[in-house]
C-alpha positions in Angstrom: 24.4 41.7 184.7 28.2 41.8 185.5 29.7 39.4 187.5 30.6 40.5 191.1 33.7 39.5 192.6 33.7 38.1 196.3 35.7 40.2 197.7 33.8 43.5 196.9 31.4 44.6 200.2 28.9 46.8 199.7 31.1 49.4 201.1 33.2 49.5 198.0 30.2 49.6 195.7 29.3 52.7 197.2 32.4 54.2 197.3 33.1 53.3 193.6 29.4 54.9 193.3 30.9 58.4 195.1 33.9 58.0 193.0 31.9 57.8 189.4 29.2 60.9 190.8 32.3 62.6 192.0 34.3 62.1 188.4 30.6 63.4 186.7 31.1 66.3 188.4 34.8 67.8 187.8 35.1 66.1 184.3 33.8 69.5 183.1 34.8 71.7 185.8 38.3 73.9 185.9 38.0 73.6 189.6 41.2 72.5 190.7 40.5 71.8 194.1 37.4 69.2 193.0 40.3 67.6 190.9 42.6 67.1 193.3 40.2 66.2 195.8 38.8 63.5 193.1 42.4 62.2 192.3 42.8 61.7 196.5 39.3 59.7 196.7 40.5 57.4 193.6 44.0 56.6 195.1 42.3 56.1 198.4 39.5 53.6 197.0 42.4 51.8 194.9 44.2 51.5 198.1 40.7 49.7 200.0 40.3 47.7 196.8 44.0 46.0 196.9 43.7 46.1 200.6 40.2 43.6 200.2 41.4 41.7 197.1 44.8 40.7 199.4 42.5 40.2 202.3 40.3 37.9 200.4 43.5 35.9 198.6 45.2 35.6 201.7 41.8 34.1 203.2 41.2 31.4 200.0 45.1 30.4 200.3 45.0 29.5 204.3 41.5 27.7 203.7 43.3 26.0 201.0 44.3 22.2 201.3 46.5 23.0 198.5 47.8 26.2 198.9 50.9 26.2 195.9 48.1 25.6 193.6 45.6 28.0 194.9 48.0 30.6 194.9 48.9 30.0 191.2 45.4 30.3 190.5 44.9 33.5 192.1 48.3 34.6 190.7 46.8 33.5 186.6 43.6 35.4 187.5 45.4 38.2 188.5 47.5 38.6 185.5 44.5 37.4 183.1 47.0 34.6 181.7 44.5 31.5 181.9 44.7 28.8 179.4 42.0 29.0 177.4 41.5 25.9 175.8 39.1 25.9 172.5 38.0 23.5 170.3 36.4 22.6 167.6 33.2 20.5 168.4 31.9 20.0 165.0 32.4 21.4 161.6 29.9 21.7 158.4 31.1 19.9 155.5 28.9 19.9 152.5 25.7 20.6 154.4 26.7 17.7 156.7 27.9 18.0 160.3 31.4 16.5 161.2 32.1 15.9 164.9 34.7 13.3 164.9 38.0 15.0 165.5 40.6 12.8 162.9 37.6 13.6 160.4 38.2 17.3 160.8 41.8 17.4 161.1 42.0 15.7 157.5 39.4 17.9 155.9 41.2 20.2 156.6 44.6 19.4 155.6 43.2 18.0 152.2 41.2 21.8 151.9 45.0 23.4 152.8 46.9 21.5 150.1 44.7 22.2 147.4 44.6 26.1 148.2 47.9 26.2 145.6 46.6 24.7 142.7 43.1 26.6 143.1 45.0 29.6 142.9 47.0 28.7 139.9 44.2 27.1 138.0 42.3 30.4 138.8 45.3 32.5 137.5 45.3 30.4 134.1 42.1 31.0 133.7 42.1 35.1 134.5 45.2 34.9 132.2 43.7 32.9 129.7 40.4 35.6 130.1 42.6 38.7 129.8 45.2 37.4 127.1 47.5 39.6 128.0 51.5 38.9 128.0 52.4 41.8 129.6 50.0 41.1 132.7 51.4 39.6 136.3 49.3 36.9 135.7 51.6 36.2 133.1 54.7 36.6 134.8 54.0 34.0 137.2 53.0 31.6 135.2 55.8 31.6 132.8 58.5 31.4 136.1 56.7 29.4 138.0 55.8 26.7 135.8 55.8 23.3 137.9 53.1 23.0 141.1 54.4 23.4 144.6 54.5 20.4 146.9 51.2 19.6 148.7 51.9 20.7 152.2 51.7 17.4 154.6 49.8 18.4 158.1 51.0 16.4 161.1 48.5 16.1 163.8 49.3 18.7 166.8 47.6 19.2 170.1 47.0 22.6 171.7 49.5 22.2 173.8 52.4 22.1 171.5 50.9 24.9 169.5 51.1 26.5 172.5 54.7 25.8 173.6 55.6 26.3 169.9 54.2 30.1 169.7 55.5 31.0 173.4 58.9 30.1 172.5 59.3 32.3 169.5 60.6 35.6 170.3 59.0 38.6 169.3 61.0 40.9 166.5 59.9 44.6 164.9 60.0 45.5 161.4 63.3 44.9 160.7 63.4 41.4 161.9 65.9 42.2 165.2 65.4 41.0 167.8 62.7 43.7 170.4 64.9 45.3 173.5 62.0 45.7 176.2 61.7 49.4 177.2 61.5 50.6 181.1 58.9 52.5 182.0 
């Protein structure tokens, strides 16, 4: 079942009813007067729909005893920008459960430094399998013959993440810098 919103009366529910029959009806016809007349019905009900949703904000924000914040709230559900916080509650190491957080974190950042030298002993040994010269195995084994530093993880909260990945600015292909488009 979907979740109804407060502010949508049964009015509106039939109307968006008349809208969908009425859309089921010219979606196959060439009957330009049904279009138009479906195009009029859909800006009119979009019109009623703002009209309630403003209605009903305007009526949560006066009944608020904190009206900045309520209004913010309204403003993130609006836009669809609430913080979604997730978490990892437990993780499955070894066909044993691990819950406690500092347990996790350095699982994983012992799994993530050893990723390099799985890869290079896997190489050697496809190399060592194929015994061929000529291969890319090869290649990078011969230039690349000393191990890359184990990567250090630092403990970070979602937060900083957060801030971290918001304050990066978005490039294209060619690495300059995006110009945002009017429309």
């Amino acid at each position: 079942m979907q979740k109804q919103n407060p502010w949508i009366t049964r009015g509106i529910r039939i109307s968006c009813y008349n809208k969908r029959t009425l859309y089921l009806s010219c979606r196959n016809s060439n009957d330009t007067y049904l279009k138009n007349r479906y195009k009029r019905y859909s800006k009119i009900l979009s019109n009623v729909i703002k009209a309630a949703k403003k209605i009903y904000n305007d009526e949560l924000i006066s009944n608020s005893k904190n009206r900045i914040k309520t209004t913010w709230e309204i403003i993130k559900k609006e836009t669809g920008k609430f913080k979604h916080h997730s978490t990892i509650e437990s993780l499955r190491i070894n066909n044993t459960t691990v819950s406690n957080p500092r347990e996790i974190a350095q699982y994983l950042n012992d799994y993530s430094s050893t990723v390099a030298d799985t890869i290079i002993y896997n190489i050697k040994k496809d190399n060592d399998e194929i015994n061929n010269d000529s291969s890319h195995f090869s290649y990078l084994i011969n230039n690349f013959t000393t191990t890359f530093p184990n990567i250090i993880w630092k403990h970070a909260s979602t937060y900083e993440v957060c801030k971290i990945i918001e304050s990066l600015k978005p490039t294209n292909s060619c690495g300059y810098e995006e110009i945002p488009v009017k429309s």
